[in-house]
Backbone as CSV, one residue per row, in Angstrom:
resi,resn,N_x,N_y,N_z,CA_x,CA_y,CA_z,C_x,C_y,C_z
1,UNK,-16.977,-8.458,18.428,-17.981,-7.437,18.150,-18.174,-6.592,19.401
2,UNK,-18.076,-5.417,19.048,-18.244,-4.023,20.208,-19.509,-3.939,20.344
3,UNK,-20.515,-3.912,21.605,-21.614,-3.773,21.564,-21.844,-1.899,22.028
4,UNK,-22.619,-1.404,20.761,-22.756,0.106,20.990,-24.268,0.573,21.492
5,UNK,-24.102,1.925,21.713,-25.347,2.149,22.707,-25.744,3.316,21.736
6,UNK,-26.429,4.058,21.633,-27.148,5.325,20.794,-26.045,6.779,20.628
7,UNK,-25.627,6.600,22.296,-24.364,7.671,21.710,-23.170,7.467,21.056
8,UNK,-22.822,6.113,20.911,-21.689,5.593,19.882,-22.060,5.815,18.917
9,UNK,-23.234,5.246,18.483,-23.510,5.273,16.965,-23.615,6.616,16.877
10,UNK,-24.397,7.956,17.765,-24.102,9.369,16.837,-22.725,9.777,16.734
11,UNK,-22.032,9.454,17.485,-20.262,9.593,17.348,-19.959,9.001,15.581
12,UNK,-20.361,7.727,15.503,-20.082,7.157,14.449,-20.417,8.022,13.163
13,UNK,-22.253,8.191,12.998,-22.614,9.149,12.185,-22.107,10.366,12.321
14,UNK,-22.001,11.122,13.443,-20.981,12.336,12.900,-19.822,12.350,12.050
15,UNK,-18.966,11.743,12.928,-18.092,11.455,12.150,-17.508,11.029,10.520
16,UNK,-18.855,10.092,9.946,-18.807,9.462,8.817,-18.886,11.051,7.810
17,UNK,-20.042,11.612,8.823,-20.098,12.918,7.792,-18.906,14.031,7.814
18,UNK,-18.350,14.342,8.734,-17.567,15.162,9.226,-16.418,14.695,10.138
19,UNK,-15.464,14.045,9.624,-14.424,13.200,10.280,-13.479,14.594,10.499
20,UNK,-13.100,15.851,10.373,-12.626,16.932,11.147,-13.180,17.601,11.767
21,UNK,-14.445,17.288,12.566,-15.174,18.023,13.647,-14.593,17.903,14.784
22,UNK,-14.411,19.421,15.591,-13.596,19.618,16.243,-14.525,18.848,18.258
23,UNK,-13.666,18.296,18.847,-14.044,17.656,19.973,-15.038,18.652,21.186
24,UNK,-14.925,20.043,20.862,-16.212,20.618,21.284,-18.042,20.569,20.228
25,UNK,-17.289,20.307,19.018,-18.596,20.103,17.974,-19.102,18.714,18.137
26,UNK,-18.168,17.816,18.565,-18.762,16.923,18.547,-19.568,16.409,19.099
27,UNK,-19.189,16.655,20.658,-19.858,16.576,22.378,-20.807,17.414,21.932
28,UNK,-21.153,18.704,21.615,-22.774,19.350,21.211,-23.738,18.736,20.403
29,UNK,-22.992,17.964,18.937,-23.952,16.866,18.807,-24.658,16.226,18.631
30,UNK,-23.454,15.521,20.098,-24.263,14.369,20.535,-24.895,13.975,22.050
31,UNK,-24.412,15.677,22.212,-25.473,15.949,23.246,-24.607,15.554,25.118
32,UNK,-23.239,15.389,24.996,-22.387,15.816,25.723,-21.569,16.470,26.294
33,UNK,-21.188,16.269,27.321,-19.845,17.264,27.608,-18.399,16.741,27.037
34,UNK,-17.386,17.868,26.728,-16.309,17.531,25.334,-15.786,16.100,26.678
35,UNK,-15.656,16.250,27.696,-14.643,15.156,27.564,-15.133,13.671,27.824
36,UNK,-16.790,13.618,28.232,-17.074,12.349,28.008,-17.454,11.594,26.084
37,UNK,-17.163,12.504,25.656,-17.836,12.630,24.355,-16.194,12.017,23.485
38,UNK,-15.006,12.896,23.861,-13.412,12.794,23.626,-12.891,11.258,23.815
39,UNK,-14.159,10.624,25.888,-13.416,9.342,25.866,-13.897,8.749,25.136
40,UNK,-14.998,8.796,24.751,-16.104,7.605,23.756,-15.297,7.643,22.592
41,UNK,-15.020,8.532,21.973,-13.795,8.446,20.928,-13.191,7.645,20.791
42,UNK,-12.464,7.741,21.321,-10.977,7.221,22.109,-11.235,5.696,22.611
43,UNK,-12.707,5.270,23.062,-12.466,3.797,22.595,-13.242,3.465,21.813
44,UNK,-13.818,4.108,20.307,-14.286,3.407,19.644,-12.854,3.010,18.522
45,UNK,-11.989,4.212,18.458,-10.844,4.732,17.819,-10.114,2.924,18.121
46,UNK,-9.940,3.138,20.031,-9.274,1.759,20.410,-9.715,0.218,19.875
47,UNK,-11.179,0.534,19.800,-11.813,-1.233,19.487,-11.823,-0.928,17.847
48,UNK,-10.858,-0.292,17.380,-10.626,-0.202,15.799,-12.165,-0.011,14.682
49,UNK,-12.678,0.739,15.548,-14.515,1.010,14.777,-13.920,2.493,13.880
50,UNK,-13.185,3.096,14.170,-12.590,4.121,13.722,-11.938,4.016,13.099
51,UNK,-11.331,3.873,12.068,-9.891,3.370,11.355,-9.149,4.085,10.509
52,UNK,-9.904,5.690,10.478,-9.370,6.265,9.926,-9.417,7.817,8.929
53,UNK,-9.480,8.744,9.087,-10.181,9.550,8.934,-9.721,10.729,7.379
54,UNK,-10.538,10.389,6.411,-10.031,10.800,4.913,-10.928,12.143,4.662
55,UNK,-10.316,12.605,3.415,-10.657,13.816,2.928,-11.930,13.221,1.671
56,UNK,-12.830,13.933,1.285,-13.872,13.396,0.349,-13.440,14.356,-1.249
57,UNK,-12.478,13.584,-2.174,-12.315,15.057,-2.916,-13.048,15.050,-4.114
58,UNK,-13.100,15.893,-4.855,-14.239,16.109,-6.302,-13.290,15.790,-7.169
59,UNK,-13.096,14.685,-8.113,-11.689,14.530,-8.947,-12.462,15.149,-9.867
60,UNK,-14.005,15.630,-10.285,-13.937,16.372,-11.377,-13.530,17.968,-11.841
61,UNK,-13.193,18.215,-10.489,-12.161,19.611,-10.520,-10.675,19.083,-10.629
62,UNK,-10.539,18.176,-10.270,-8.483,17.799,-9.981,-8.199,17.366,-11.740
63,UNK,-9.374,17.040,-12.728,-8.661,16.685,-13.711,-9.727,15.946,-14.520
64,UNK,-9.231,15.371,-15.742,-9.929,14.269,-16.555,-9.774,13.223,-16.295
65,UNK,-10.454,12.536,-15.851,-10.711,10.931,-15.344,-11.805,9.928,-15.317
66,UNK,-11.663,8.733,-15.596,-12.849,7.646,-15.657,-12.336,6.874,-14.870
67,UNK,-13.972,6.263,-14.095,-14.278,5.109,-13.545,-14.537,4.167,-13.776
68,UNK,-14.180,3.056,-14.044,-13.991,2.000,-14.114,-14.595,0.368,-13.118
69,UNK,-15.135,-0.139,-13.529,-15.855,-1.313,-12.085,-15.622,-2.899,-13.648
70,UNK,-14.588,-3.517,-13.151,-14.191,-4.561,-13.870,-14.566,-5.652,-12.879
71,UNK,-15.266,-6.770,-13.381,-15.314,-7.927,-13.329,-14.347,-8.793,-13.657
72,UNK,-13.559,-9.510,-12.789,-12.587,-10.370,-12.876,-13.009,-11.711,-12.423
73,UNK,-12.825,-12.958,-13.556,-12.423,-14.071,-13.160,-11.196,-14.869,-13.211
74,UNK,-10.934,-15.570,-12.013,-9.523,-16.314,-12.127,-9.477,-17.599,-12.725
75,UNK,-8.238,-17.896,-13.362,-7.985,-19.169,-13.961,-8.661,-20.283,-13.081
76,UNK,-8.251,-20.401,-12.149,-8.235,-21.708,-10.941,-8.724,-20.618,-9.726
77,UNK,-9.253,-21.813,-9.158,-9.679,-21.652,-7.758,-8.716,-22.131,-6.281
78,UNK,-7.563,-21.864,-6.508,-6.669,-22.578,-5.450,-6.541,-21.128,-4.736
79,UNK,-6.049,-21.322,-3.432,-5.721,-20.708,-2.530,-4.303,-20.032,-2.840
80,UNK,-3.458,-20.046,-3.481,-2.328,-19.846,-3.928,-2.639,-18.738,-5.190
81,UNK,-3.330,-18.891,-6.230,-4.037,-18.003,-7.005,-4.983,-16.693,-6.457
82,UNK,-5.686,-16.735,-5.818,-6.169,-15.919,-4.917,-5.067,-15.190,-4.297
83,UNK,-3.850,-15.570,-3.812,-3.233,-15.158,-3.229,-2.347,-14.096,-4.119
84,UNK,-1.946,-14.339,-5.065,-1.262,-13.881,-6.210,-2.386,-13.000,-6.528
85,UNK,-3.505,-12.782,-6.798,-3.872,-11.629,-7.431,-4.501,-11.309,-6.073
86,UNK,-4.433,-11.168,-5.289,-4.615,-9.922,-4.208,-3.698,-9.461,-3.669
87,UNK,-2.400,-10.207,-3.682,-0.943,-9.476,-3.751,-0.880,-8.518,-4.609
88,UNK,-0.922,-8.964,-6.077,-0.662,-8.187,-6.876,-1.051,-6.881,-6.922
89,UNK,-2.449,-6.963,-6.089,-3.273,-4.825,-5.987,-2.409,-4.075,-5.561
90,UNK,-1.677,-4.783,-4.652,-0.989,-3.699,-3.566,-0.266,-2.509,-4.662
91,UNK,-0.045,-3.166,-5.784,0.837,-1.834,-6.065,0.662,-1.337,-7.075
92,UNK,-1.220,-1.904,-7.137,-1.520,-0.678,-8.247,-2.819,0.401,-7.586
93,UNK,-1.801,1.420,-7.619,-2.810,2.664,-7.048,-3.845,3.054,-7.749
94,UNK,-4.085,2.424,-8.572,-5.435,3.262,-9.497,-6.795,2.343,-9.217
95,UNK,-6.618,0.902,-8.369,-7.290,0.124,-8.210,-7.483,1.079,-6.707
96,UNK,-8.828,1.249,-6.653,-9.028,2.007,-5.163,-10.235,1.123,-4.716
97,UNK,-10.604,0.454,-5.247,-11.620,-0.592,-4.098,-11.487,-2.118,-4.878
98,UNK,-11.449,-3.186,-3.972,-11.774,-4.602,-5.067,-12.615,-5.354,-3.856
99,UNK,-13.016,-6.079,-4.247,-14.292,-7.006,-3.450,-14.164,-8.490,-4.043
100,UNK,-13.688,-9.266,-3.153,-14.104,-10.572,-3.289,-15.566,-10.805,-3.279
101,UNK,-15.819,-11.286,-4.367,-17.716,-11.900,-4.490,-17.984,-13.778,-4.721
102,UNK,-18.814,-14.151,-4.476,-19.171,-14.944,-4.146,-20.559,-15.292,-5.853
103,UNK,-20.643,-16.274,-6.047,-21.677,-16.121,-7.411,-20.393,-16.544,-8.836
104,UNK,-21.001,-15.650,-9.994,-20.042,-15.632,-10.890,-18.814,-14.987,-11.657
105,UNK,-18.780,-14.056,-10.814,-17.245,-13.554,-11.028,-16.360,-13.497,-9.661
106,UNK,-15.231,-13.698,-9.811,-14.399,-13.735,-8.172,-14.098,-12.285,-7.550
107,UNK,-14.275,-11.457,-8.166,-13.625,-10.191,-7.988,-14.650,-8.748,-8.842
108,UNK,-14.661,-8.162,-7.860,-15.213,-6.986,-8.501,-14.009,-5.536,-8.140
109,UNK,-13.449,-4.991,-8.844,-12.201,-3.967,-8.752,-13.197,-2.834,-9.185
110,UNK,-12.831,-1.693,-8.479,-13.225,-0.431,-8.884,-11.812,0.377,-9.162
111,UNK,-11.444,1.306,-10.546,-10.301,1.609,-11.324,-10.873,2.899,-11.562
112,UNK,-9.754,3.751,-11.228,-10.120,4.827,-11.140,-8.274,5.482,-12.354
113,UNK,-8.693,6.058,-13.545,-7.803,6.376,-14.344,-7.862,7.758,-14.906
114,UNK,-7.103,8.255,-15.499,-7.086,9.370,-16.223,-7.383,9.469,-17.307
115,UNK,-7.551,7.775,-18.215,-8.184,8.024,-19.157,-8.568,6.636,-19.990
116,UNK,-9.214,6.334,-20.585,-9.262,4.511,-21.296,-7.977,4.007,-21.821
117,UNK,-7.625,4.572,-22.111,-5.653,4.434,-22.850,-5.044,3.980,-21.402
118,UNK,-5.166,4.712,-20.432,-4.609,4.353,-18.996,-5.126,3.231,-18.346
119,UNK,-6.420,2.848,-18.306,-6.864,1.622,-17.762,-6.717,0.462,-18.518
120,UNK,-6.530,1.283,-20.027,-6.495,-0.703,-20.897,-4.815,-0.535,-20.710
121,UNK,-4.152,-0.053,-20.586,-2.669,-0.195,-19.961,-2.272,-0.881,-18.968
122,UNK,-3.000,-0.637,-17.933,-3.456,-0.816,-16.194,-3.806,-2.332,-16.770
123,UNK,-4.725,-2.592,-17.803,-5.451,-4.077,-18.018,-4.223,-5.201,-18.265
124,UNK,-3.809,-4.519,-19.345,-2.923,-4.946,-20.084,-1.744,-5.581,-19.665
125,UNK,-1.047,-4.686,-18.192,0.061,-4.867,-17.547,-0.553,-6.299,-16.443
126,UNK,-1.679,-6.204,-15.785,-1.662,-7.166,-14.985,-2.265,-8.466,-15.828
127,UNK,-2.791,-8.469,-16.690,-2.707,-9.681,-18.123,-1.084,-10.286,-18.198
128,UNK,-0.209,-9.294,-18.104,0.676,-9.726,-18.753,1.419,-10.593,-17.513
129,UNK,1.444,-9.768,-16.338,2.099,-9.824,-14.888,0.928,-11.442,-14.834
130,UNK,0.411,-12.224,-15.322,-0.112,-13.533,-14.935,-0.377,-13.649,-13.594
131,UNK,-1.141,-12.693,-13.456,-1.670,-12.832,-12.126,-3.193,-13.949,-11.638
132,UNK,-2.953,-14.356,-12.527,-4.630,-15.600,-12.825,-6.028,-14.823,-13.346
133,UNK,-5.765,-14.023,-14.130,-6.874,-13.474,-14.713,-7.359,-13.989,-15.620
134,UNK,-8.387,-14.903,-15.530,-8.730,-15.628,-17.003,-9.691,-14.843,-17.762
135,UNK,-10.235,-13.942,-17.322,-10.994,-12.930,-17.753,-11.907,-12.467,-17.397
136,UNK,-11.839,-11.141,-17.735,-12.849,-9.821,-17.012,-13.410,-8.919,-17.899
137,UNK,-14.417,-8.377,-17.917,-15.734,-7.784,-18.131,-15.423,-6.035,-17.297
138,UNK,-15.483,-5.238,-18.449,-15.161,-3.326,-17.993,-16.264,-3.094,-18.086
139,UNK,-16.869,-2.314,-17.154,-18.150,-1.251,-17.214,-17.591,-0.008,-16.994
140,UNK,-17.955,0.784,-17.840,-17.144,2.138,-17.325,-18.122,2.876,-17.309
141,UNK,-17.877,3.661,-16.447,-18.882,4.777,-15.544,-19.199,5.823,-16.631
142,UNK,-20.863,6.366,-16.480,-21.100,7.465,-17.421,-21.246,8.249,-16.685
143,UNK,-22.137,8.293,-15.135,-22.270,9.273,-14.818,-22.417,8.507,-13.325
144,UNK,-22.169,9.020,-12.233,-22.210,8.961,-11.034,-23.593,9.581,-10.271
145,UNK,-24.549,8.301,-9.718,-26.024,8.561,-9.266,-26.047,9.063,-7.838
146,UNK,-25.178,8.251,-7.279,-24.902,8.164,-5.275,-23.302,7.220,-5.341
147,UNK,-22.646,8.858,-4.856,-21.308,8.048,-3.684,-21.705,7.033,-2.769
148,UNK,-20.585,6.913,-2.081,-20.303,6.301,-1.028,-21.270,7.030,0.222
149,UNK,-22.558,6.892,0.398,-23.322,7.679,1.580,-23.048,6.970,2.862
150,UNK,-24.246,7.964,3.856,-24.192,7.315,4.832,-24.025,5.691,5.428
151,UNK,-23.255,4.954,6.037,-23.904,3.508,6.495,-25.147,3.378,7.297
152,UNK,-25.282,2.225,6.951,-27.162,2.109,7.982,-26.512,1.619,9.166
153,UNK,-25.721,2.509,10.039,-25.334,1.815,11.033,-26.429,1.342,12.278
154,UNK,-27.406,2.202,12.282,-28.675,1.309,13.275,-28.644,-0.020,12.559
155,UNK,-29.124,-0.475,11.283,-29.147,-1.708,10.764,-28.219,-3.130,11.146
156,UNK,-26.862,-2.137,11.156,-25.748,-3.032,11.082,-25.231,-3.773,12.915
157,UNK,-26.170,-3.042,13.248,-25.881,-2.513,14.915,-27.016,-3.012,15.348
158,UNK,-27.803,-3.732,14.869,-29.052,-4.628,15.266,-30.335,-3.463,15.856
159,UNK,-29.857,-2.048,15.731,-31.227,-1.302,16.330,-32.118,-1.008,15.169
160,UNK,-32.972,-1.740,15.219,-34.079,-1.499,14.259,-35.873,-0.187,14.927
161,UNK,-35.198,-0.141,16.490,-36.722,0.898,16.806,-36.652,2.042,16.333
């Protein structure tokens, strides 16, 4: 664990909001000059706090598509099963988030498709591929309340003043 100080974390929050802000926007701020502002970067980038910097896009302009948040349980609980169906995501691109959970289902997948015909396909194929799915539960999205927002990174970062 990286221990951060107030100007990391506004590096962090900038960034989360604006991951192409240019290294003079950034140092203004957060209330630096560009190149002490460039090194702080550069090792949060290094202690891997950075990991990576994406585009936020509107898929309801790119097309027709549903969301999808399936509940998966596995046959067995072995370490070898687990292993097999988290192998198996790698190579389906329409699965864009999954979460190991803890409680009563093993897996929570977020499925992102072009259409219900496409995800019960998507269902259908890794049913078939016996990947230890003993069965799962579809909620499909009606309407979207709150993305992915800010993190509470003071929270996470133990500053609570």
């Amino acid at each position: 664990m990286i221990r951060l100080d107030d100007r990391d974390l506004d590096i962090l929050r900038v960034l989360e909001r604006e991951g192409r802000i240019t290294k003079a926007a950034l140092a203004e701020r957060i209330g630096l000059s560009p190149t002490p502002a460039w090194d702080r970067l550069k090792k949060l980038e290094k202690a891997g706090l950075v990991v990576g910097y994406r585009a936020e896009i509107d898929l309801r302009k790119l097309g027709p598509h549903v969301t999808v948040f399936v509940a998966a349980e596995l046959a067995d609980h072995t370490a070898a099963t687990f292993r097999i169906f988290e192998q198996s995501l790698a190579g389906r691109d329409e699965v864009v988030g999954c979460w190991a959970l803890g409680g009563g289902f093993d897996y929570l997948m977020q499925i992102v498709t072009r259409d219900i015909d496409a995800y019960q396909r998507l269902i259908d194929s890794m049913l078939d591929a016996r990947i230890g799915i003993a069965r799962y539960f579809t909620y499909i999205v009606t309407k979207q309340l709150k993305g992915r927002g800010p993190l509470p990174l003071d929270l996470i970062a133990g500053r609570t003043d």
